[in-house]
MARKOLLUM-271686 format. One record per residue (C-alpha): x, y, z; residue in one letter. Coordinates in steps of 0.001 Angstrom, whole numbers, padded with zeros to 6 digits, always signed. Layout:
N
XYZA/...
// end
This chain:
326
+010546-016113-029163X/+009879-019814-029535X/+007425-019222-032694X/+005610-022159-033058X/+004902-023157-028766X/+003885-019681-028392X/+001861-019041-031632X/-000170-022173-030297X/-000882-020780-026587X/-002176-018194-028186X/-004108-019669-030694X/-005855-021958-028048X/-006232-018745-025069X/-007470-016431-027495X/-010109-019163-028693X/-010742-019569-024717X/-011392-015870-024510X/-013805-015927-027327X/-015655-018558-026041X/-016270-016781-022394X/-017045-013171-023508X/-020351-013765-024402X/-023825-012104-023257X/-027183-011692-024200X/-026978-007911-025157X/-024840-007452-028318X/-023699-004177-027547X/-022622-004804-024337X/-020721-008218-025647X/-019353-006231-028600X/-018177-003391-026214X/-016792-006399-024129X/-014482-007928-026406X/-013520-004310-028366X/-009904-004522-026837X/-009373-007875-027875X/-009448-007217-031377X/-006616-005309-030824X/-004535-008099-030223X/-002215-007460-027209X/+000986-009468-026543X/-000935-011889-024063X/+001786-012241-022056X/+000297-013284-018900X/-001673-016292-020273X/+001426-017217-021868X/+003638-016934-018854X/+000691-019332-017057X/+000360-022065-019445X/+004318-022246-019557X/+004467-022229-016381X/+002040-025158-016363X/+003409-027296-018926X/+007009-026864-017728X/+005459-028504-014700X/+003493-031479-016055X/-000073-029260-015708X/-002825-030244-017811X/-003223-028197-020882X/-007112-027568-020862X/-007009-026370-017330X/-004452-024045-017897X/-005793-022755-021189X/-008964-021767-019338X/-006954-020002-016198X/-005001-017851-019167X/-008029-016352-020288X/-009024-015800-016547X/-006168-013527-016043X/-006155-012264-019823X/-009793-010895-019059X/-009271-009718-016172X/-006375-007416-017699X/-008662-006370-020326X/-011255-005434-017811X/-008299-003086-015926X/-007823-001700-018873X/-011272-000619-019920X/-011956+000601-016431X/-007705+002581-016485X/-008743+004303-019730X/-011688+005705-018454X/-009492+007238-015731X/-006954+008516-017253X/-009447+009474-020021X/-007221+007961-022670X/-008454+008191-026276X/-006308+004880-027728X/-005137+001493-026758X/-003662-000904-029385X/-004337+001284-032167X/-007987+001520-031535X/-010335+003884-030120X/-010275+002889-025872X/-013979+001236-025121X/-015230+004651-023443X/-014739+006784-026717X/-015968+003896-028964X/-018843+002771-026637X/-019455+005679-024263X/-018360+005874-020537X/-021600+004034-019303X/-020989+000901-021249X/-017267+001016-021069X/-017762+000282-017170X/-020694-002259-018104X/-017983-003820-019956X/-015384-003951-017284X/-017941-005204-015134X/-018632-008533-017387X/-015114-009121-017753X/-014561-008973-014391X/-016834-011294-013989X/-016184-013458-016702X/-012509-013704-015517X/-014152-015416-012530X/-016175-017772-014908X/-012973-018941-016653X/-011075-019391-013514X/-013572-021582-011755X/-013960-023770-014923X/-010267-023905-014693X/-009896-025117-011376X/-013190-027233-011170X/-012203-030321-009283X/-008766-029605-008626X/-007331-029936-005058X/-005524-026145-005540X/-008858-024398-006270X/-009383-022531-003108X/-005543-021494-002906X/-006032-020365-007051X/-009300-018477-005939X/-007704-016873-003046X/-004501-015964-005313X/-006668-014363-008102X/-008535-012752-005475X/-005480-011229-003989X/-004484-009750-007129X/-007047-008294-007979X/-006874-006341-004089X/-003508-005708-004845X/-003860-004385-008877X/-006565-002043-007307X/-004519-000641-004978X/-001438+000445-007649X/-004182+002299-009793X/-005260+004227-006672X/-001676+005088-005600X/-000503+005592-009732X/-003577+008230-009519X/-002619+009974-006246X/+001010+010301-007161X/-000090+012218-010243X/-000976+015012-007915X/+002470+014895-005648X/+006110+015764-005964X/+007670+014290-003871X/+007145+010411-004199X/+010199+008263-003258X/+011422+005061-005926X/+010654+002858-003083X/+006858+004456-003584X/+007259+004163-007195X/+008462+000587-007021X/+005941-000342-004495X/+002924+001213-006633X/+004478-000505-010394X/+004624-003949-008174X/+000807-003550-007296X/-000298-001778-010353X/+001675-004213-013276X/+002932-007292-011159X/+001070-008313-009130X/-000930-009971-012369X/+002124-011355-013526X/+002809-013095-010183X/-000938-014185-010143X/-000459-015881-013657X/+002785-017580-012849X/+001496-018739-009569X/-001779-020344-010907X/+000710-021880-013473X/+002230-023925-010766X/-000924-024531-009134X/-002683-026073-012388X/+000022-028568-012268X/-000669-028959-008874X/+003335-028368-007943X/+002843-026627-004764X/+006450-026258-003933X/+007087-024457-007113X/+004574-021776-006622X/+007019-019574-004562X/+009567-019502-007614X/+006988-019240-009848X/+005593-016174-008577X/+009328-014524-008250X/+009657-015223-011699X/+006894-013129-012176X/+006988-010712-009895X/+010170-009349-011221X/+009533-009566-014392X/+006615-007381-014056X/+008421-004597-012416X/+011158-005071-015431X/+007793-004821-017654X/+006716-001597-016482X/+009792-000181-016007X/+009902-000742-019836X/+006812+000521-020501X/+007397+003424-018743X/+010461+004002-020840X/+008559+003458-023688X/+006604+006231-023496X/+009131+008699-023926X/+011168+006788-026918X/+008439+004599-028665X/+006606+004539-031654X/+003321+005752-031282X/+002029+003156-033691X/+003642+000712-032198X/+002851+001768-028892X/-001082+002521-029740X/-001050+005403-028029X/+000008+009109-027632X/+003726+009091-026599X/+004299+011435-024029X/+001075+010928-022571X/+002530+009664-019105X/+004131+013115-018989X/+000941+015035-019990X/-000904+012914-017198X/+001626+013733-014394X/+002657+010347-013974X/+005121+009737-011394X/+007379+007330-013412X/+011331+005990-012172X/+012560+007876-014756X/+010564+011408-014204X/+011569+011058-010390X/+015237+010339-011335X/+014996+013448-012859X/+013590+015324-010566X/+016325+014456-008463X/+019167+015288-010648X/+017812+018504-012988X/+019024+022102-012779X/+016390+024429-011452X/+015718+025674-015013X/+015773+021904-015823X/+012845+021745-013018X/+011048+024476-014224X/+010384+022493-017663X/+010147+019349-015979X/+007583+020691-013349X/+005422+022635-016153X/+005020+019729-018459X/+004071+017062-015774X/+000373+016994-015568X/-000631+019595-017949X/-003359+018674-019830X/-002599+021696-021997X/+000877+021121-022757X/+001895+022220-026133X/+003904+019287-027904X/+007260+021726-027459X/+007336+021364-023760X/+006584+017567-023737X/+009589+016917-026236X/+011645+019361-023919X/+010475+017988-020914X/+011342+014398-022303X/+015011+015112-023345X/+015300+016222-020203X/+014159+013611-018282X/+016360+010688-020894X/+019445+012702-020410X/+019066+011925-016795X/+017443+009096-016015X/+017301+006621-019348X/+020563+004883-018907X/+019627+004276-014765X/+015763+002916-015882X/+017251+000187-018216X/+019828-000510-015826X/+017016-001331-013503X/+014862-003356-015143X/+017792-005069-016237X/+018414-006443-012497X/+014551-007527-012300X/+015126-009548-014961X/+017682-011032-013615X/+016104-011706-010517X/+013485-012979-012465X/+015746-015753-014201X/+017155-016689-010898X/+014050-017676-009932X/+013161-019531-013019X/+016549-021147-011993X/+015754-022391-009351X/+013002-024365-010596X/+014224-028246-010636X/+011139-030571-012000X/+011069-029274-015380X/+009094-031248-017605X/+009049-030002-020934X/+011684-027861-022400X/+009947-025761-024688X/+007929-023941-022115X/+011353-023359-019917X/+012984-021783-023242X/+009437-019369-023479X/+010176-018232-020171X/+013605-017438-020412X/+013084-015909-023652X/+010032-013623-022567X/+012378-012241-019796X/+014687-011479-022247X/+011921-009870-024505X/+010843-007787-021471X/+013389-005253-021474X/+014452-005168-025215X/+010864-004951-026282X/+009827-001994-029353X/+005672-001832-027989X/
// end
């Protein structure tokens, strides 16, 4: 990655985020900014202010509207752990186990409406503001939506890819588009904002596609969290229906008594995920190898480039995407 541009995005977002998550209750504020400490890859605020700056955006504005969207991620996550009653995230305890469940959703709550805070600071003034609002509020529709289908598949067996793909674009991208999107609009390049949002689009689908294989051949310290654990929650991934498609009945029979068993003994998750990589891993990589591309394509097609630096982020974080360790 291009070390020293990037390291200073997100020097200046995570200072940005500091500055809004604040309250008068300390518990609640310390609660608030718990996941932060974990660090994170801030991706999306990075993918906005480059987006920005390869346009000629001011810096401030977009520094502000990448700890909009980074907030509002965190809050997703808070509120996804309690859900799926996960016990880590980024090598720390998640909120609801550190905090309890009733201050965990306090604390999605703030952020939530913190994200707002930054966003409207961001955009104060600017002739793009309403389209921004409208965009973030879009996304936030649309991320809402993926958790609620991501849930209900858990409890089917027969979901299609194009369900799959339609629930990862609503669940992962949609925030990805949002923060390329308001990218363009800081910079107030309206006829960029289509390719911007393609650009990230895509490369959120390659991003979860990723991060779905991830969790059957990652680290769990460098994931932060139990591998397998997509398995043990029943979740309805491009690789797990690829295999469901392709396995021998006996094949099935492991598959089927693994996925969303609670109770699973280690044995049948490791059996369950060799089965599901001998069938499927080659085919996930392969697709979120073509998202990237698309995503590039767009990038591409992007002609009143301003600043190199940003435009060599971009390409580089595609890249990143789908070779990525965590």
């Amino acid at each position: 990655m291009s070390d020293s541009y990037a390291d200073e995005v997100i020097q200046e977002v995570n200072e940005a985020i500091k500055s809004y998550v604040e309250c008068v209750v300390p518990k609640l504020c310390e609660a608030s900014y718990h996941l932060f400490t974990g660090g994170g890859k801030r991706l999306r605020p990075l993918i906005l202010v480059a987006f920005s700056d390869l346009l000629g955006g001011r810096r401030d504005r977009a520094i502000k509207a990448g700890a909009a969207v980074e907030i509002l991620h965190n809050f997703t996550l808070v509120h996804d752990d309690i859900m799926d009653n996960d016990t880590m995230r980024r090598g720390l305890p998640t909120v609801h186990v550190k905090y309890g469940v009733p201050m965990a959703i306090l604390a999605g709550d703030l952020l939530h409406a913190l994200a707002f805070k930054a966003l409207k600071d961001a955009f104060r003034g600017s002739k793009y503001a309403y389209e921004a609002i409208d965009l973030f509020v879009k996304g936030i529709i649309t991320i809402s939506e993926g958790q609620a289908l991501d849930m209900s598949f858990e409890e089917r067996t027969d979901v299609t890819e194009q369900e799959y793909m339609d629930m990862i674009y609503r669940k992962t991208a949609a925030l990805f588009m949002v923060s390329s999107g308001l990218g363009a609009y800081v910079a107030e390049a309206e006829e960029a904002v289509i390719h911007a949002m393609e650009y990230g689009k895509n490369l959120g689908i390659a991003f979860q596609i990723v991060d779905d294989i991830l969790g059957l051949i990652g680290d769990e310290k460098e994931l932060g969290k139990p591998l397998y654990s997509d398995i043990r929650e029943g979740k309805k991934t491009i690789l797990v229906l690829k295999a469901l498609r392709e396995a021998s009945e006996s094949e099935k029979e492991v598959l089927l008594s693994a996925l969303g068993n609670k109770n699973a003994s280690k044995e049948t998750l490791t059996k369950a995920a060799e089965i599901i990589k001998a069938h499927s891993l080659d085919f996930a990589y392969s697709q979120a190898e073509r998202y990237k591309g698309e995503a590039l394509k767009a990038l591409s097609s992007i002609k009143s480039v301003r600043d190199d630096r940003p435009l060599k982020l971009l390409n580089e974080l595609a890249e990143l995407t789908v070779k990525r360790r965590k």
